[in-house]
Structures are given as structure tokens and as C-alpha cells.
C-alpha positions in Angstrom: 12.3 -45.6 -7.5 14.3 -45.0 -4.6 17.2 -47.3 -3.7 17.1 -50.2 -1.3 20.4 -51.2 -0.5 20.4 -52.9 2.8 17.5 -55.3 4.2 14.6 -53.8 6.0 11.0 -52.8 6.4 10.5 -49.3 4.2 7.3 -47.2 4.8 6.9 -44.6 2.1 4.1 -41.5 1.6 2.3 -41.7 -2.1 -0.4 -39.8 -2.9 -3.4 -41.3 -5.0 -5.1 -38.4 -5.9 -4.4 -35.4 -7.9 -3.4 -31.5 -7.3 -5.6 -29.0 -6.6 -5.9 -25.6 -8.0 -6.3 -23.1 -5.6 -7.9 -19.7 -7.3 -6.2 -16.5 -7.0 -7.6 -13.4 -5.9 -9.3 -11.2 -8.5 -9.9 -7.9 -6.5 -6.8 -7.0 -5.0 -6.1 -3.8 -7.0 -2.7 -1.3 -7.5 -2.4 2.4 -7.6 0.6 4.2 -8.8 0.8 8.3 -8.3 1.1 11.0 -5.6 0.9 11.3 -2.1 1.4 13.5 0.9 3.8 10.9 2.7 4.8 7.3 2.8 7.6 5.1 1.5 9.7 5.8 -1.5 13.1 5.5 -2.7 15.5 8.6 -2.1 19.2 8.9 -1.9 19.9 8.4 1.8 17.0 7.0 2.6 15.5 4.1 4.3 14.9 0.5 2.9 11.4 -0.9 2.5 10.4 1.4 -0.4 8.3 -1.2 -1.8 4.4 -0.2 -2.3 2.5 -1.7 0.8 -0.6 -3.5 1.3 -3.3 -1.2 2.2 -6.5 -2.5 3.6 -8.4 0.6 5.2 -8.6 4.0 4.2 -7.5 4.9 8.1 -4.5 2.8 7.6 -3.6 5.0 4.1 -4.0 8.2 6.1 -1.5 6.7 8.3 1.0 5.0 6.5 0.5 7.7 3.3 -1.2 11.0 5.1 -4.4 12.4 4.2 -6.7 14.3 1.8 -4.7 17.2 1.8 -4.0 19.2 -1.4 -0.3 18.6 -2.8 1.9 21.7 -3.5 0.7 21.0 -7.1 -2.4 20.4 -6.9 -5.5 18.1 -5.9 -4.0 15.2 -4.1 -6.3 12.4 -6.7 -4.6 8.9 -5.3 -5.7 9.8 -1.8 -9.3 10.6 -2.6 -9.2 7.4 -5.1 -8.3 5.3 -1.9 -11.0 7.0 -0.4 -13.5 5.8 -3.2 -11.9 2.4 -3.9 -12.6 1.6 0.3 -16.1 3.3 0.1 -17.3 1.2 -2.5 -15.9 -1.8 -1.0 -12.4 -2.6 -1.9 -10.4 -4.3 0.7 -7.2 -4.5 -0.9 -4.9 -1.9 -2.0 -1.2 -1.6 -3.0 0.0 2.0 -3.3 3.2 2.7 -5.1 4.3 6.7 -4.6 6.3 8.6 -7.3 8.2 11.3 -6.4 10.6 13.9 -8.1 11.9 16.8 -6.2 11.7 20.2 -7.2 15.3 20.9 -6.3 16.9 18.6 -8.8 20.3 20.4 -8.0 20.7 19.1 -4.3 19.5 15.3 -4.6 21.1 14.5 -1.1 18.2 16.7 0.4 15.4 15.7 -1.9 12.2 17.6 0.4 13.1 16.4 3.3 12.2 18.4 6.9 14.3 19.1 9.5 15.8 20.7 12.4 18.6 22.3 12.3 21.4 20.8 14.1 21.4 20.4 17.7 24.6 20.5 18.9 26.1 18.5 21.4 29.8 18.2 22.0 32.1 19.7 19.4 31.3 18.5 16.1 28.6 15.8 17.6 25.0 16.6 16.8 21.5 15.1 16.3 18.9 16.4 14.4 15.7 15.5 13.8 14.4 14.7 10.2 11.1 13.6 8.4 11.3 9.9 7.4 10.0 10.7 3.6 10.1 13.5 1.9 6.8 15.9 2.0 5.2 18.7 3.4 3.6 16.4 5.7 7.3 15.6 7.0 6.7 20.3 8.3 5.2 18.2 11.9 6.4 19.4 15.5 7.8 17.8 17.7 8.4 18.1 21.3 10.8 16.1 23.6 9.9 15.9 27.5 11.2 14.4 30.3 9.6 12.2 32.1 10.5 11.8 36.0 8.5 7.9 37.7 9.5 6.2 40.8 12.3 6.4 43.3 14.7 4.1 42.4 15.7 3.9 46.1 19.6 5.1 46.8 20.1 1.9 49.2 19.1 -0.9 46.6 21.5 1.1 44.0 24.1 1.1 46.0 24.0 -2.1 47.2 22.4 -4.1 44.5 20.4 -5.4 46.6 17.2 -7.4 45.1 18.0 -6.5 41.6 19.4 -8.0 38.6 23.0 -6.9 38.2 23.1 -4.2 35.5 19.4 -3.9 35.2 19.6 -0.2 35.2 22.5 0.4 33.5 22.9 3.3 31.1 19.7 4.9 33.1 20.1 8.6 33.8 18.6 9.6 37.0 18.7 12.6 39.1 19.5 12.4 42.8 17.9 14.4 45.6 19.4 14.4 49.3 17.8 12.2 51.7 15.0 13.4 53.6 13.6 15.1 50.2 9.6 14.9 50.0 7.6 14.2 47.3 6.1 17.9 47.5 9.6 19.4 47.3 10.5 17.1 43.5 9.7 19.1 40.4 7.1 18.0 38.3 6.8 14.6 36.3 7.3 16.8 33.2 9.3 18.9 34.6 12.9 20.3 32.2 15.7 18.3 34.0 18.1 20.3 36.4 21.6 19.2 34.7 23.6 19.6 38.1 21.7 16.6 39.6 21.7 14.4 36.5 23.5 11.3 36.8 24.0 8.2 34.6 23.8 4.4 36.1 27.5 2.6 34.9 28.1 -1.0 36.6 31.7 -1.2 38.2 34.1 -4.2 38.3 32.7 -6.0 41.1 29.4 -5.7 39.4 27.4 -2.8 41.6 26.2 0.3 40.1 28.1 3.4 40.1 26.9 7.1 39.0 28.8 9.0 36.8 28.1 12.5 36.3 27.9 14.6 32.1 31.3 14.4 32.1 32.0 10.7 32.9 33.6 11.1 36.2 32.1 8.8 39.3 30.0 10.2 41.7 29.9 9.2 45.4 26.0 9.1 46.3 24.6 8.7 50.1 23.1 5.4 50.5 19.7 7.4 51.3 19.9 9.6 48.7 16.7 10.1 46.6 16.7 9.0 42.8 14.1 9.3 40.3 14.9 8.3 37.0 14.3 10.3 34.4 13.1 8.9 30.6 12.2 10.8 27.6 9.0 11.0 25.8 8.8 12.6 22.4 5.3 13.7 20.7 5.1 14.4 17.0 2.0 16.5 16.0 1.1 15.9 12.7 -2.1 17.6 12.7 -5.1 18.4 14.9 -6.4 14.8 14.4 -2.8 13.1 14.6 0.2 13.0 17.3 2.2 10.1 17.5 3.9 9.7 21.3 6.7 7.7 21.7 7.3 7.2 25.5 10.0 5.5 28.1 12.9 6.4 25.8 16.3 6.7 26.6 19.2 8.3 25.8 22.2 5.7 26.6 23.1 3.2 23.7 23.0 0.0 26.2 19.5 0.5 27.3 16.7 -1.3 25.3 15.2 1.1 24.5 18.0 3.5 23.1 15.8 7.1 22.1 18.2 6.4 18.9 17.6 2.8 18.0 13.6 3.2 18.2 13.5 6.7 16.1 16.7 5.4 13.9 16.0 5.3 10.0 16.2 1.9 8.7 14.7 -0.2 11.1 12.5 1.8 13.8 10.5 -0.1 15.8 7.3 1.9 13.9 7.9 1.9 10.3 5.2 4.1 10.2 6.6 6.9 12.3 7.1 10.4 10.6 10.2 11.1 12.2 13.7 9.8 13.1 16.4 10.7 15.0 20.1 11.7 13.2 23.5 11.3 15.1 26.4 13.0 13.8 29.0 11.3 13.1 26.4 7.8 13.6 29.2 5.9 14.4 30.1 8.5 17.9 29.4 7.6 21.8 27.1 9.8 22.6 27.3 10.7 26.5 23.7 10.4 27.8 23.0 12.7 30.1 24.4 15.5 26.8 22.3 13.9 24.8 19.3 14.1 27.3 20.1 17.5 27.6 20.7 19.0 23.6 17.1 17.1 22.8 15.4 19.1 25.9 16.7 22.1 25.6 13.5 23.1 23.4 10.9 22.9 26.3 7.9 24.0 23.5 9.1 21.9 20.9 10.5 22.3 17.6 8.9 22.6 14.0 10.6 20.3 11.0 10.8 22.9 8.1 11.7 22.4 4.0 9.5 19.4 3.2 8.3 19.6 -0.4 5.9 17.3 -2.1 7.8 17.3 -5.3 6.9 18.2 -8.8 3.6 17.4 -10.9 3.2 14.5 -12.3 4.0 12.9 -15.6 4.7 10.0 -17.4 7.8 9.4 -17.2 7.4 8.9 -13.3 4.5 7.3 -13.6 6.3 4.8 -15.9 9.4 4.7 -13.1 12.4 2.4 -13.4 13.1 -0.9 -12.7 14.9 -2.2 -9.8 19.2 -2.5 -10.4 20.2 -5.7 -10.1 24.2 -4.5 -9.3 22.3 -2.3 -6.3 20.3 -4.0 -4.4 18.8 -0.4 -2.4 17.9 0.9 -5.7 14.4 -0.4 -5.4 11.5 -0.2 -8.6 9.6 2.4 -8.8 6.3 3.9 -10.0 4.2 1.4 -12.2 7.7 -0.7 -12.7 7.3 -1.2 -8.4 4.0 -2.8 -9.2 5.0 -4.9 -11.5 6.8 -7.2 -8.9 3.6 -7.7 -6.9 2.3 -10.8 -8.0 -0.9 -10.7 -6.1 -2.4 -7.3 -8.1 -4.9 -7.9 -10.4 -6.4 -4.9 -10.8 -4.4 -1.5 -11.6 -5.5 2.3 -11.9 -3.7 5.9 -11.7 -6.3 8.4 -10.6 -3.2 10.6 -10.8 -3.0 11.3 -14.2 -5.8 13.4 -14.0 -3.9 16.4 -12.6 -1.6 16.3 -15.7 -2.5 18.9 -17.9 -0.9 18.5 -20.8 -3.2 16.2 -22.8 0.1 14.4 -24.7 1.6 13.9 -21.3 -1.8 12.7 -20.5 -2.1 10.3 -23.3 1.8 8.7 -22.4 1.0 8.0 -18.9 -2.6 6.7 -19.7 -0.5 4.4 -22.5 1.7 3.2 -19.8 -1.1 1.8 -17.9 -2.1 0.1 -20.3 1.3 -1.4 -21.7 1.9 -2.0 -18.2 -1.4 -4.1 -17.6 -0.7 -5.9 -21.2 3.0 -6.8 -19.8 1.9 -8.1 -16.4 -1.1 -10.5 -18.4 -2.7 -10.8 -15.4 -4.0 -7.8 -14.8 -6.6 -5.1 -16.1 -6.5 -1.5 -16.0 -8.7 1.0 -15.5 -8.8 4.4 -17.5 -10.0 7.6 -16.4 -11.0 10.1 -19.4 -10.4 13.6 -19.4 -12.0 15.3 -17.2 -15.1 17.9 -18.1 -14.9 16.0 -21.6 -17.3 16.2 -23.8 -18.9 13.3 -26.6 -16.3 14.1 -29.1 -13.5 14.5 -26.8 -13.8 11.4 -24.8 -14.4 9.4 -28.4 -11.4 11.0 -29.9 -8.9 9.7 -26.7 -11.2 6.5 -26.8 -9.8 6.0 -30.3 -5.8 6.6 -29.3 -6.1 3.2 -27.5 -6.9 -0.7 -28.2 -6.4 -3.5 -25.7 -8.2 -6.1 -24.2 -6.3 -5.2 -21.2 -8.1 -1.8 -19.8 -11.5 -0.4 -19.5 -12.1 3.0 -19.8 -15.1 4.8 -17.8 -17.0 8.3 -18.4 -17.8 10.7 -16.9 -16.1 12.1 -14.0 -17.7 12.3 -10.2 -18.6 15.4 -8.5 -18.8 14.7 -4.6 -18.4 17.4 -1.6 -14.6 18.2 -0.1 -14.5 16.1 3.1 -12.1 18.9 4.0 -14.1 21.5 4.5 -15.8 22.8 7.5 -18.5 25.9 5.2 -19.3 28.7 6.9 -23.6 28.9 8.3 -25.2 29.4 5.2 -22.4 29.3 2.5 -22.4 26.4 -0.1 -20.4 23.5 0.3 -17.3 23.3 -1.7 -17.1 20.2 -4.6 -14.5 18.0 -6.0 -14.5 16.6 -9.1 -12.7 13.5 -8.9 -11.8 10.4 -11.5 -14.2 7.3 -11.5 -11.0 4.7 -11.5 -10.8 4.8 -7.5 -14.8 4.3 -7.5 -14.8 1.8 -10.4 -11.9 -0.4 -8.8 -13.5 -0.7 -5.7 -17.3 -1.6 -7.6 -14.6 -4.5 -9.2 -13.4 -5.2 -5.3 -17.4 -5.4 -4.4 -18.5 -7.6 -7.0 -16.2 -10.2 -7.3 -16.4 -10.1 -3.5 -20.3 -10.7 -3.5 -20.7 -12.6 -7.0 -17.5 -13.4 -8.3 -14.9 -12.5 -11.3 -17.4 -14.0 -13.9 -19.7 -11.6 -13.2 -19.4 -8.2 -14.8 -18.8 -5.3 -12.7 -21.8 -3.6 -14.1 -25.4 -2.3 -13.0 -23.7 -1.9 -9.5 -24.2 1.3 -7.1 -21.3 4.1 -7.3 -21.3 5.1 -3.4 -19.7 8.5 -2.0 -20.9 11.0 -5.2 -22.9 14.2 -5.3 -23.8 13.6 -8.5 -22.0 12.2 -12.3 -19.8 15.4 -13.7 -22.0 14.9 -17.2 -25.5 13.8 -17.7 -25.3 10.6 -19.9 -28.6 9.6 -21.3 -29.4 6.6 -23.5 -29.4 8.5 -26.7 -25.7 9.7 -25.5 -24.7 5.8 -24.4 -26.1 4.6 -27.8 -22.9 6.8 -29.4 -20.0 5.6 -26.8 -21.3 1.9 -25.9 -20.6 0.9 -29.1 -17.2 2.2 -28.9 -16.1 0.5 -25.7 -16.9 3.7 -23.4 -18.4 2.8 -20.5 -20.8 5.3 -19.1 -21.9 5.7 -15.7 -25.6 7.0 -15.1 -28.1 8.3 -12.8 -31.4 6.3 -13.1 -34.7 7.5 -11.2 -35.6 5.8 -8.4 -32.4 3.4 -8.8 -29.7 5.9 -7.9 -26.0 6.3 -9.6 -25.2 3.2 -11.4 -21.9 2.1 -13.1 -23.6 1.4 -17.1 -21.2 -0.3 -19.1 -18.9 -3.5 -18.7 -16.4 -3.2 -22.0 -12.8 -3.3 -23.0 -11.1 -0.9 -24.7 -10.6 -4.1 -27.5 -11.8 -4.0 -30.9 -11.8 -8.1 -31.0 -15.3 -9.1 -30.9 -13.7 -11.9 -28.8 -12.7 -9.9 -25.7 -15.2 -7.1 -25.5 -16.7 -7.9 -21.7 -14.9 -6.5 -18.7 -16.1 -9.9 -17.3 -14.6 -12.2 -19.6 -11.0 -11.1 -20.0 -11.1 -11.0 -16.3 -12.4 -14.6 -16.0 -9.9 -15.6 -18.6 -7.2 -13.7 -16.4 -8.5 -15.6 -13.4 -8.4 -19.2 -14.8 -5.0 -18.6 -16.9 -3.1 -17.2 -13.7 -4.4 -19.8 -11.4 -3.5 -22.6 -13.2 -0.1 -21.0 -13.7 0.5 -20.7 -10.4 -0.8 -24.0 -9.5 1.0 -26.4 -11.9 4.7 -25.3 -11.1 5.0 -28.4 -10.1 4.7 -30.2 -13.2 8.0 -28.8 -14.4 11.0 -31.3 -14.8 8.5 -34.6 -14.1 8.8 -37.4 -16.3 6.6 -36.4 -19.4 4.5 -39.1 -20.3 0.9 -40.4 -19.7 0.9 -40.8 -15.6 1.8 -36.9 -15.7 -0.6 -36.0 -18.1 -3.6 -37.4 -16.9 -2.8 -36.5 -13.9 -3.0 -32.9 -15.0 -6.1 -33.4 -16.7 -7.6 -34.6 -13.6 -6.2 -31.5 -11.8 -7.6 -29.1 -14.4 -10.9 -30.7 -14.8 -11.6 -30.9 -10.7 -11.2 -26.6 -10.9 -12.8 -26.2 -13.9 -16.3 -28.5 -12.4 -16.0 -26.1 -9.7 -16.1 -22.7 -11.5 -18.9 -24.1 -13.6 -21.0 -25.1 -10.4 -20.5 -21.2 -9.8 -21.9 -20.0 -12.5 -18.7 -19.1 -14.5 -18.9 -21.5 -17.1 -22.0 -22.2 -20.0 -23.6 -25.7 -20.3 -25.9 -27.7 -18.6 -22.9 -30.4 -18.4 -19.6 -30.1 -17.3 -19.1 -31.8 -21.2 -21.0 -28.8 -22.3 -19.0 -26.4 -20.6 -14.9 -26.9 -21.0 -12.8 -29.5 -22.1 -8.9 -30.5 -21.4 -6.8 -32.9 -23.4 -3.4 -33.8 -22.7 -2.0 -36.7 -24.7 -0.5 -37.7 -27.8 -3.1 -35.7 -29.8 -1.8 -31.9 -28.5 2.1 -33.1 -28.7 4.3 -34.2 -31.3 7.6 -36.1 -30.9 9.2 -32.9 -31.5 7.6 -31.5 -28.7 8.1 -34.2 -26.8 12.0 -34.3 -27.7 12.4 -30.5 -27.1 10.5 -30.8 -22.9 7.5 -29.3 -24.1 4.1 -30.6 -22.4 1.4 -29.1 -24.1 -2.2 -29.1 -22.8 -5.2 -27.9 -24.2 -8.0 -26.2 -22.6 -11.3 -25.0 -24.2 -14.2 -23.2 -21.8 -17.4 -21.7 -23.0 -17.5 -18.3 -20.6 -21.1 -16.5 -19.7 -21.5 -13.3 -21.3 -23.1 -10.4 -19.8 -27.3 -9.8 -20.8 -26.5 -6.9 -22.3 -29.2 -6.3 -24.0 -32.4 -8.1 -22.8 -35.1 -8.1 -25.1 -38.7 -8.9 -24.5 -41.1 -9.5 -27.6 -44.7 -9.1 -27.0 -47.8 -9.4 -28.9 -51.4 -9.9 -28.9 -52.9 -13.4 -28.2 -56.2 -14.7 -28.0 -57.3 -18.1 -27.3 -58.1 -19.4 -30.3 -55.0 -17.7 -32.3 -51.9 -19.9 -32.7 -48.2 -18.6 -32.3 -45.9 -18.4 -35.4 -43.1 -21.0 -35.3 
């Protein structure tokens, strides 16, 4: 009660109803492997490592690069992006592992370049690749760009302006009387006898000072364009990034090495940034201008490497260090502190060919899934396996945690462009990327309860093996789920098991729904913790409980013709003993009776005639 110490009229806020549980999502989905760019942690690099939120497959080309093989092969997490989207994901979190191949020089782990331009003495720039890659191989091309005449009369005189608006500009100046016909180009290379920089004296009007820092005396109707940079990064035939109205003196806003700097460019998506050496130097402008033209057709970033292949140990990564706080998680250990994931797949694995490595890193997913509790995983087999094979790495695993799906897809390279009359080149890809994104579809449309089954597999050719019923009868049973081609009903996902041998969890659907309700209410009773523990609390979160639990059965989640028939919750003296109550502990207990999938639907038909009557 709070304390009234002093006469007065005290209004106070109560509340006379109780919480609400607010349901978390159940499709957004994690992938941990390969790609040909994006953010991970190196030594030098940039902060915000962390796997991002993806939620197109235009945005992953972006922020992670393309289909593009890797120097070690098929590049799988891109094309499982590519599935997960096509058969309607919406959100992704990609975490990218990456080891060089040059373990010997870490401080250069694959990262592009230049070679240094230098500037004065031992000052340089030097253009690098933001992450390490072959993608980071892009040109680049700096340009000047001339616009208006600043006019040499309101320079001088400051008339009309804002004192020190164009301070630290570099311009070029023309004598008076010079025509627009008689300027070089807009894109013209600079002519470094006329460059000048824009410096604001004492009694606050400009003042020109020329590479060398001395003051130049300028006729009042002189002719001065400024003169900005523009840089263009070609990634590709489909992709150049332009960054325009740059500048190359620290005071202006938009300083060429504040919005291409490493840690915090203003596009955190940009492939490129710009190195000063030594960082900490003041750069003249009009020699920095002039060392980052001096390449009119552009220079090409060399030395990116996409790193080793893949295996379990960095799939499995590290956890962040708490004594460094820019040693970020990585790999599967980087998705683990993504609380919103609750779905988690590494299409990866399938370009590891060693089939022990294969089995770790396919046992890290799984222990990683198990750990996190709220979250299933989805397992690839190996690929081009057969019955026996498939059923012998089925039986290497048991958790009520993952799902495992057979066979592989075959679809056509979206990279190729085949020749008039040759065959169009195919891929053989995982079904995880697909699968996740049929999980991402249903629960969308129908909801977690439902199981993720008898559902469309978009973007295929055609299933890698030909699973008939007399095949599925041998791997159903054994928590394989197949997916099949069905006349007239098109490529269908089969199968809606965990790879569990308790009776209890065997449907996909149900350990998700149990994953669903259990992390909700988690997440929606924090603030339960430290109350007073006796009957106002509990009933108040039985009334909180019941109220979500009314709602999932109106769904459809829940059995029972009656919200009686369906769950129960008790919280009282009957699920605590004074022991518990002595130690903090609040136990409630919740019962619900889940829908299980019609697996098997049976219809029994006989002969019946009017006068027959039916057995009991």
C-alpha cells in the first residue's frame, strides 16, 4: 500500500482485469552457413556482425550477394533463401561462417583491395571490401563532378549566405568573362592548378587556399564551380552502387571518408570503404581529391577469397566473449541470441563431403535446436541417398526437436543463359530452404497447429528420387518424411514427423504447438516474478492463461467441444507445497489436449440394402 503521509486527495491507476498473453511468432526461421558477402566477424573489421533480419530474397542478394558459386563449391544457403522466399517465408535471419584459407595472415583474412594510393609522404587511402569474399573483386571508379557557379562576388563578400556554408568545399576558379562553352565537362578529371579549397578567415569571410595551404587572392568576378566527387562500385552487370555529392575535406557533411568509413557508413550495406593512413592524419583536400582521381577508368579490388569449405566446427561457431565486447557469436552460437527464431536449418551442410563431418554438423543442429527449446530444426539427408542410406543416417539421430525430409530437389540454374538448342543446366538442391518456407506458408495461412504437410513445394523441376507408397510405407514409419509427386496434384511435401522415438512427440505439428504455447507464456508472465505469492497472484494467472488458451481452441488448436474438454490450469494450494512456497517457487499446472494430424484416413464401406441392418 503506498504511503500517505501528509493530508490530501490521492488518485491512483488499478487494473481490474488480468494480463494478456500475446503469441509469438512461429515462422520466423534461421540459417547458418556460406555466403558470397555480408556481415561477419574478422579481425579489423566492422561492428554489427550479428545475423540480420532478411525479409526478401532481393534484399539477401543485397545485403549477402547472390547465387553465385563459392570458391568451394555450390553456394546452398543462397539458393535455400531463394526456396525458403519462393515458397512463402517472410522472415529470415542469416548467420555467415567464415574461415580463411590463409590462416597464416589473419590481419588480411580475404579481403580486396587497392593498393595504396599515395598521398603525401607516408599518408595514403586505399580502398577495401567491407567483408571478406570474392564478391569484395568489384570496381570502382571515382569522378568528379563539376555543378553551379558559386559566383566569385557572393564568396568574397559573403553576401546572402550563411557564414561558413561552404567551408572545406574545393572549387576550381576560372577568370571572369569565362563561358559555359569554354568549362570542361561535368565529369571532366580536375585541372589541379585551378583547384582551390573554401577556409573561413577571422572576420568570418571565405578565403581560398590553394594544395598547399597557402591563401589565394581571387578576382571578385572570378568564375567558381565547385567540384564534388562521386564514386561508382560495379558489382556486377545487374549491380552498381553510386555514391554521389561527396567530399573530400573533414568539416564538410558529407566527408567522402565519414560516408565510405568502416564502422559506421551511412549504408551499412555498401561493399566498399574508404582507408586513411595513419586514420588519425589531416588529410589536405584538394591531395586527397586528387590521389582518389587520378585513376580516370577506375580501379579493380583484388585478393578477396570466400574462405574454406564448410564444416562442423564452423557451423557450431563460438560464443560471444564477455571480457571483449567486438568478439561477437558466431555460426549457430550467433543464432542462439535471437530470441525471435523459431525455426532453424543449414542447407550448407550439404556441400560437406565427408559423411562424419556431415553427421557432426547435422548433430549440431539438432543439439542446437534442443538447447534453444524453442525452436525446431530441419534436416537435410544426404544427397542422391538411397532407402538404406537415408534409414541408416535416420537412425544416428533422436529428438523431438528436428524433422528430417527426403529426397533432394532438382530445379534449373537461374544462372544460366543455355545456348539455342542445348539443355538447360540443373541443380540439385537440399529441401530444408523449401521445407522452411512450406512451415513460413502454413502457419501464415492456417496456423502452428496445423501440420506443415500435404502442402505444394514451389520452384522444382522435379524430386531427386521417386518415392512411391510402397517406398514411404518403409521410411514413414521411421520418422522420414518424404516428399512426392502426385498426378494431377503436383509436388507435395508427404510427411509431418519428428525425428522422436516418443510416441508422444511424433507430429511436426504438435511439438511446434507445444513450442508455441510454452514460449509464449514464458515470455508473457515475466511479470509474475518477485509478486507477492499467494491466491490474488494465482488466480490472477489462471485467468491470464485460461483467456489464451480459449483463444487457441476457438482456432482450432485445441480438442474438445468445451473449453473444459480441451485444457485445464490450476494454480493453488493443490500444485504447491509449503516447501515450495518457502523456497519462491509458484508452480502452475497446465494440461491441453493438442489435434493430431489425419494421418491416416480410413473409409469403411460395404454393401447395404434396405431391409439389412448395420452391425453395432
Amino acid at each position: 500500500m503506498p504511503e500517505y503521509l501528509a493530508p490530501g486527495v490521492f488518485v491512483e491507476e488499478t487494473s481490474f482485469r488480468a494480463k494478456t498473453i500475446e503469441g509469438v511468432p512461429t515462422s520466423t526461421t534461421g540459417f547458418c552457413g556460406r555466403t558470397r558477402t555480408g556481415p561477419v566477424s574478422y579481425p579489423g573489421g566492422p561492428t554489427g556482425t550479428e545475423p540480420r533480419l532478411i525479409t526478401s530474397f532481393t534484399e539477401f542478394e543485397r545485403v549477402y550477394g547472390g547465387l553465385e558459386n563459392l570458391d568451394s563449391g555450390i553456394n546452398l544457403t543462397a539458393h535455400g533463401a531463394r526456396s525458403f522466399f519462393e515458397n512463402g517465408g517472410k522472415r529470415l535471419y542469416i548467420s555467415r561462417v567464415y574461415r580463411t584459407t590463409v590462416p597464416d595472415d589473419p590481419a588480411r583474412p580475404g579481403i580486396a583491395s587497392t593498393p595504396p594510393i599515395p598521398i603525401d609522404g607516408d599518408i595514403a587511402a586505399q580502398w577495401k571490401a567491407r567483408w571478406p569474399g570474392t564478391f569484395g573483386n568489384v570496381h570502382i571508379r571515382v569522378q568528379t563532378v563539376r555543378s553551379r557557379n558559386l559566383g566569385g562576388q557572393d564568396l568574397l563578400r559573403n553576401r546572402r549566405l550563411v557564414p561558413g556554408a561552404f567551408t572545406g568545399m574545393t572549387v576550381e576558379a576560372y577568370e571572369p568573362g569565362t563561358t559555359a562553352s569554354q568549362l570542361p565537362g561535368p565529369l571532366a578529371p580536375p585541372d589541379p592548378d585551378r583547384l582551390l579549397s573554401i577556409d573561413v578567415a577571422l572576420d568570418g569571410t571565405q578565403r581560398f587556399l590553394n594544395a598547399d595551404g597557402d591563401e589565394q587572392q581571387l578576382d571578385v568576378n572570378a568564375v567558381v564551380i565547385s567540384v564534388s566527387l562521386r564514386v561508382t562500385v560495379t558489382v556486377s552487370v545487374e549491380r552498381q552502387e553510386v555514391y554521389a555529392d561527396l567530399w573530400t575535406a573533414p568539416d564538410r557533411p558529407r566527408f567522402i571518408g565519414r560516408i565510405l568509413e568502416l564502422q559506421h557508413p551511412e549504408d551499412e550495406d555498401s561493399p566498399v570503404w574508404l582507408s586513411l593512413t595513419p586514420p588519425d592524419t589531416n588529410i589536405g583536400a584538394i591531395p586527397l581529391l586528387l590521389a582518389l582521381t587520378q585513376a580516370p577508368e577506375g580501379l579493380r579490388l583484388a585478393g578477396g577469397d570466400d574462405g574454406t569449405g564448410l564444416d562442423a566446427a564452423m557451423l557450431r561457431g563460438a560464443e560471444a566473449d564477455p571480457d571483449d565486447v567486438d568478439k561477437k557469436a558466431t555460426g549457430l552460437a550467433a543464432l542462439a541470441e535471437i530470441e525471435d527464431i523459431a525455426i532453424v536449418a543449414a542447407p550448407d551442410i550439404g556441400t560437406i563431403s565427408d559423411d562424419e563431418q556431415r553427421i557432426l554438423a547435422t548433430a549440431d543442429v539438432i543439439t542446437h535446436a534442443e538447447l534453444q527449446r524453442y525452436r525446431i530444426a530441419v534436416i537435410d539427408g544426404p544427397p542422391n541417398a538411397s532407402l538404406t542410406k537415408i534409414r541408416e543416417f535416420r537412425g544416428l539421430f533422436d529428438s523431438k526437436y528436428a524433422a528430417l525430409y527426403h529426397p533432394w530437389i532438382e530445379t534449373l540454374d537461374p544462372l544460366e543463359r543455355p545456348a539455342q538448342g542445348a539443355p538447360p543446366r540443373r541443380l540439385v538442391l537440399p529441401p530444408s530452404g523449401f521445407v522452411t518456407g512450406i512451415y513460413g506458408r502454413s502457419d501464415i495461412e492456417r496456423g502452428v497447429f496445423k501440420a506443415p504437410a500435404n502442402e505444394v513445394v514451389r520452384g522444382l523441376t522435379r524430386f531427386e528420387i521417386n518415392i512411391n507408397k510402397s517406398r514411404q510405407e518403409v521410411i514413414n514409419p521411421e520418422g522420414i518424411n518424404a516428399l512426392r509427386f502426385f498426378e494431377g496434384r503436383g509436388n507435395r511435401v508427404w510427411g509431418a514427423r519428428t525425428m522422436s522415438s516418443d510416441p508422444e512427440w511424433k507430429y511436426v505439428n504438435v511439438r511446434r504447438l507445444f513450442i508455441f504455447l510454452e514460449h509464449s507464456i514464458d515470455k508473457s508472465t515475466q511479470w509474475a516474478v518477485f509478486e507477492p505469492n499467494n491466491q490474488r497472484l494465482w488466480a490472477n494467472i489462471r485467468q491470464t492463461i485460461e483467456d489464451f488458451l480459449i483463444v487457441q481452441w476457438r482456432d482450432g488448436a485445441l480438442m474438445g467441444n468445451k473449453p473444459e474438454e480441451a485444457f485445464f490450469v490450476r494454480c493453488d494450494r493443490t500444485t504447491m507445497t509449503q516447501n515450495d512456497l518457502d523456497n519462491g517457487r509458484l508452480i502452475c499446472l497446465i494440461g491441453v489436449a493438442p489435434t493430431y494430424p489425419a494421418e491416416f484416413v480410413i473409409f469403411r464401406i460395404g454393401q447395404w440394402t434396405a431391409d439389412s441392418k448395420l452391425a453395432a
